[in-house]
Residue, then its C-alpha position, 0 to 999 in steps of 0.5 A: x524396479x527402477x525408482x521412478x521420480x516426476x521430472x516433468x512436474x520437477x522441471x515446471x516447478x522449478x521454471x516457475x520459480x525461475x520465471x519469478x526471479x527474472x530481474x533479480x541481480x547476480x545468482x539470484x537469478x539464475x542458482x535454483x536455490x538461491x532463486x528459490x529462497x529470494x523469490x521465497x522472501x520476495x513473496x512474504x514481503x509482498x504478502x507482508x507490505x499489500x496490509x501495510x500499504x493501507x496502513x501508510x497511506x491512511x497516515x498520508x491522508x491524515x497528514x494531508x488533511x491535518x495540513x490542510x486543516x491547519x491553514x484554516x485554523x483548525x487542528x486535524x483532531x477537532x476537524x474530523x471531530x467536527x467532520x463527524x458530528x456534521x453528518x458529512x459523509x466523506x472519507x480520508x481519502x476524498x478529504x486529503x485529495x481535495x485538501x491537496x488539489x482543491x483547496x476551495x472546495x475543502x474550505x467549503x468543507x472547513x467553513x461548513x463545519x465551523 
């Protein structure tokens, strides 16, 4: 009896991979297997980077409002310490947008935790 093997299922699996390396520069775009070990990479290092994309944004906004902060004199530490103890319920995110693009209400913020 002949060996019978999947080619359909071979082929698609093998087009999908091709389809992900699109773009890619040189035979990593069009050698299967060194496709399949870029797009391998490529994928671990997007799994890897969508967790540390929280991480680095979270620095950016403490940078922000540590800035921000400082121009009121106040250290970013004692700020959010005072931020807390005040009840007010804005997060990171909010304080750094508003620190950046509008500095009055973030005095606002300062002067009503001093």
């Amino acid at each position: 009896m002949p060996r019978s093997v999947n080619a359909v299922a071979s082929r698609a699996r093998r087009k999908k991979v091709m389809k992900q390396a699109k773009g890619y520069f040189g035979r990593r775009k069009n050698v299967w297997t060194v496709a399949k070990n870029a797009v391998e990479k490529a994928m671990l290092y997007a799994y890897r980077d969508r967790r540390n994309k929280k991480r680095t944004f979270r620095s950016l906004w403490i940078t922000r409002i540590n800035a921000g902060a400082r121009q009121h004199g106040m250290s970013y530490s004692h700020f959010m310490g005072k931020v807390k103890a005040n009840n007010i319920e804005l997060n990171r995110k909010v304080l750094a947008d508003l620190a950046m693009n509008h500095p009055d209400a973030f005095k606002a913020v300062v002067d009503q935790v001093k």
